[in-house]
C-alpha positions as CSV (number, residue, x, y, z in Angstrom):
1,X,0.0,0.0,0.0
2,X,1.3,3.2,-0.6
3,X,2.3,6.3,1.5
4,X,-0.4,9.0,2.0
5,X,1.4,12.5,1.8
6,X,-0.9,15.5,1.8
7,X,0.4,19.2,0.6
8,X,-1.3,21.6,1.6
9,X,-0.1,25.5,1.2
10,X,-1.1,29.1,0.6
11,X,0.1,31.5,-1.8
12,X,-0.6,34.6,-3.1
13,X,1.1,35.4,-6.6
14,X,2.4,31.5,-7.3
15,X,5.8,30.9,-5.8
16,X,5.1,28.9,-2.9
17,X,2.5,27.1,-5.0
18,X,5.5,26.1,-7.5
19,X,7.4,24.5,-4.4
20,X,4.3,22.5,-3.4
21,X,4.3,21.3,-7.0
22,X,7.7,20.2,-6.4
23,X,7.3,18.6,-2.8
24,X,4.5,17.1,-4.3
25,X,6.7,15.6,-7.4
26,X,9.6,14.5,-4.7
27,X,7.0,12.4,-2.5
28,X,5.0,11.2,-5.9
29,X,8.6,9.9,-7.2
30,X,8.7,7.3,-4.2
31,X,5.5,5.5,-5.1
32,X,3.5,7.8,-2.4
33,X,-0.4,8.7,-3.3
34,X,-0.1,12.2,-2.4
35,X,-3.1,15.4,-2.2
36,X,-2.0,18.9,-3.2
37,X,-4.5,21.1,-1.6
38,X,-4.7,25.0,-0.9
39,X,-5.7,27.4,1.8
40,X,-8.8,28.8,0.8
41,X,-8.3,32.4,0.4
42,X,-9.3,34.8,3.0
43,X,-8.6,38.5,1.6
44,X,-11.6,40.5,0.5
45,X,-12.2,40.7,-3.1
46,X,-10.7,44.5,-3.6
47,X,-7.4,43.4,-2.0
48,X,-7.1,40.6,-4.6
49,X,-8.4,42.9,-7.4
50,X,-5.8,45.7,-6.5
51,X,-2.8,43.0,-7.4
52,X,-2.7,41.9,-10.7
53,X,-0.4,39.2,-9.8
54,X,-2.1,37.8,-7.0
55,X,-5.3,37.9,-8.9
56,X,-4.0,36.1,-11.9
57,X,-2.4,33.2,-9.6
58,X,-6.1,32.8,-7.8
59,X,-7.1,31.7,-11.1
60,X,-4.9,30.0,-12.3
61,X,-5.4,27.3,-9.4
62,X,-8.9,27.6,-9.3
63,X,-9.0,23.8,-10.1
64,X,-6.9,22.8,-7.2
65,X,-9.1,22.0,-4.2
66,X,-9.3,23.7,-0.5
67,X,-7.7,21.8,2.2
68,X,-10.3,19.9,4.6
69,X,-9.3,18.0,8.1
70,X,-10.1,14.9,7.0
71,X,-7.4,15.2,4.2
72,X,-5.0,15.8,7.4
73,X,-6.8,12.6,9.2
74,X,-6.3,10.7,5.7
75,X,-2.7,11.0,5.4
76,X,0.4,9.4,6.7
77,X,2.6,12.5,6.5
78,X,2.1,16.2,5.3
79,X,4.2,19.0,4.1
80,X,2.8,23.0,5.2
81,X,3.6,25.2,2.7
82,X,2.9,29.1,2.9
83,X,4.6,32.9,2.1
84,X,6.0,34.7,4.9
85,X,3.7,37.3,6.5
86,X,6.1,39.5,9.1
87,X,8.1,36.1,10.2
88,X,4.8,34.0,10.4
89,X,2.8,31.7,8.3
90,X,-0.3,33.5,6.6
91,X,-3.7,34.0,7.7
92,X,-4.9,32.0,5.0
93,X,-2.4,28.8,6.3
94,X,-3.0,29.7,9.9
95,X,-6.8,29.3,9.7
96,X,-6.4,25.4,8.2
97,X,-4.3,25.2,11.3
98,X,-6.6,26.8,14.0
99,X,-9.6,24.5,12.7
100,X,-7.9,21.4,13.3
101,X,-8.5,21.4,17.6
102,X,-10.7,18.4,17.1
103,X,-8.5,16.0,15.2
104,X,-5.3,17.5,17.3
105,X,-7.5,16.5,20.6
106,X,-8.2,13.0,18.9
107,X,-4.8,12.2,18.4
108,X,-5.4,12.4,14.7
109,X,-2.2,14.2,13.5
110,X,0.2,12.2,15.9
111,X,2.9,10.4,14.7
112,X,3.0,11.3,11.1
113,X,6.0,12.8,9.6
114,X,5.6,16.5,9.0
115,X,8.1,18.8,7.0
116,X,7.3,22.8,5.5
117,X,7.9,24.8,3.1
118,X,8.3,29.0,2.8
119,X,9.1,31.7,0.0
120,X,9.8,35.7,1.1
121,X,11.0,38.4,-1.3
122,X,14.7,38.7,0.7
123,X,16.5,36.5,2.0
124,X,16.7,37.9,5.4
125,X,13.0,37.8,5.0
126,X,11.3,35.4,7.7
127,X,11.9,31.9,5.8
128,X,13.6,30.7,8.9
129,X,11.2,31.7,11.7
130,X,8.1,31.0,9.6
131,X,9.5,27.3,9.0
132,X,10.3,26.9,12.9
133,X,7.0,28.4,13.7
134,X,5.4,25.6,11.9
135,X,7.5,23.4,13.5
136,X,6.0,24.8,16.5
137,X,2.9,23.7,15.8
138,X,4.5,19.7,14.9
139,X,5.2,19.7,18.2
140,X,2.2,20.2,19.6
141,X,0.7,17.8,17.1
142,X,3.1,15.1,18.2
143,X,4.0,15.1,14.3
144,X,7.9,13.7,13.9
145,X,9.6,16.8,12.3
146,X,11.3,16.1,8.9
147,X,13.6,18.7,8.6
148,X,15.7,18.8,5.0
149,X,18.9,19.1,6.6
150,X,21.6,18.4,4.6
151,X,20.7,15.3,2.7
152,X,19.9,16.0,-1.0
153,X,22.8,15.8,-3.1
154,X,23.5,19.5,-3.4
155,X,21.9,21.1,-0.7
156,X,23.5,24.5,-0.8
157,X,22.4,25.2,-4.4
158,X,19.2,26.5,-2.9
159,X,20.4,28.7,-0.1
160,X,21.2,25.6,2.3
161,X,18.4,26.1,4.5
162,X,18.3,22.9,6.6
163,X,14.4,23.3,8.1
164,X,13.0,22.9,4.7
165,X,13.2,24.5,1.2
166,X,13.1,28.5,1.7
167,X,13.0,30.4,-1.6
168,X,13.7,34.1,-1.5
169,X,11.9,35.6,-4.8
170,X,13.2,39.2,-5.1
171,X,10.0,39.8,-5.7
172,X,9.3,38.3,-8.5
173,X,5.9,37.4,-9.3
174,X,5.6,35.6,-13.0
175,X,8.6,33.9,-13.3
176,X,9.6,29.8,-13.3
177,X,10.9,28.7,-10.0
178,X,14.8,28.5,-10.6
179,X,15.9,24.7,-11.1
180,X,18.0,24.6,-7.5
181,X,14.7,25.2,-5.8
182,X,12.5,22.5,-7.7
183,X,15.0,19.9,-6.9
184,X,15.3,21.2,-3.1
185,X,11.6,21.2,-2.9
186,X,11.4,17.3,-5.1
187,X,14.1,16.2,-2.7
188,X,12.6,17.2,0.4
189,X,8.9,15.9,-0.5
190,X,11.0,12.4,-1.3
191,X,12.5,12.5,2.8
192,X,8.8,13.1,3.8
193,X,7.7,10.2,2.3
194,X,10.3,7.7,2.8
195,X,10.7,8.9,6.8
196,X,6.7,8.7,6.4
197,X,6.9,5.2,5.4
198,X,9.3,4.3,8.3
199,X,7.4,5.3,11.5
200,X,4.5,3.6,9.5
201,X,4.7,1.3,12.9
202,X,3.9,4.2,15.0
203,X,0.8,4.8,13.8
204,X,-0.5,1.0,14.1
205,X,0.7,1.0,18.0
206,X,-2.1,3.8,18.4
């Protein structure tokens, strides 16, 4: 049977939803059965109007479905992905999170392997302390953290962030994620799958 891997991410203008393509791709590549799903978007229409950018990536991924809890309770490991928003996960990302007291009381996220994923526009940006923040919340789950580390086979190509692929954008808003940051996000959806896979025993001592 194959490993359940849910993705599940916000973004606004498309560069944290290129990452979750990849993480998706990486997990995919080990035989898992893996959900991409989004944050539903929060914003009021006039804020997404006012940004072409942002309006043109809503959308585009019109066609990928919103993130429920029971796609949390159906999997066997997940990867968070969202933009930073002053050094914490969005609004959009934070609500999923917040509406999962039920199946975090049930012991429904426990012992699955978890992992994230972040874009700002500088380097200096947040991408650190929004991935630890999510780890944060792992914690609390009782998820087992899967950080990237230094495992892939260049890991410095994309900035050598061991918590998990963090892409600074400059801003940009219409362009192709650079190749370093596809494999960084492939590789580390592979590691959630495999380390997924591994505490699979965990889950059947509940």
């Amino acid at each position: 049977m194959s490993t359940k891997i849910l993705v599940a991410y916000y973004s606004s203008t498309g560069n944290v939803h290129q990452i979750a393509q990849a993480v998706a791709a990486g997990a995919e590549s080990t035989g898992a059965e893996v959900r991409l799903r989004r944050a539903p978007e929060l914003a009021p229409a006039e804020a997404v109007e006012s940004n072409p950018a942002w309006k043109a990536h809503l959308e585009a991924v019109a066609d990928v479905p919103d993130v429920t809890p029971d796609d949390f309770v159906w999997s066997e490991g997940y990867a968070l992905g969202t933009p930073t928003r002053y050094g914490t996960p969005s609004a959009q990302l934070k609500q999923v999170i917040d509406g999962l007291g039920p199946q975090w009381q049930q012991g429904l996220l426990a012992n699955k392997a978890a992992t994230a994923f972040v874009s700002a526009s500088n380097a200096h940006g947040g991408n650190e302390s929004t991935l630890l923040t999510l780890n944060n919340v792992y914690a609390h789950w009782g998820a087992i953290i899967v950080p990237s580390g230094y495992t892939s086979a260049n890991p410095y190509a994309a900035g050598g962030n061991p918590y998990g692929t963090g892409y600074a954008s400059g801003g940009a808003t219409d362009t192709p994620l650079p190749d370093e940051y596809v494999e960084a996000g492939k590789a580390q959806g592979a590691r959630l799958a495999q380390v997924a896979r591994l505490i699979a025993p965990l889950r059947a001592d509940r």
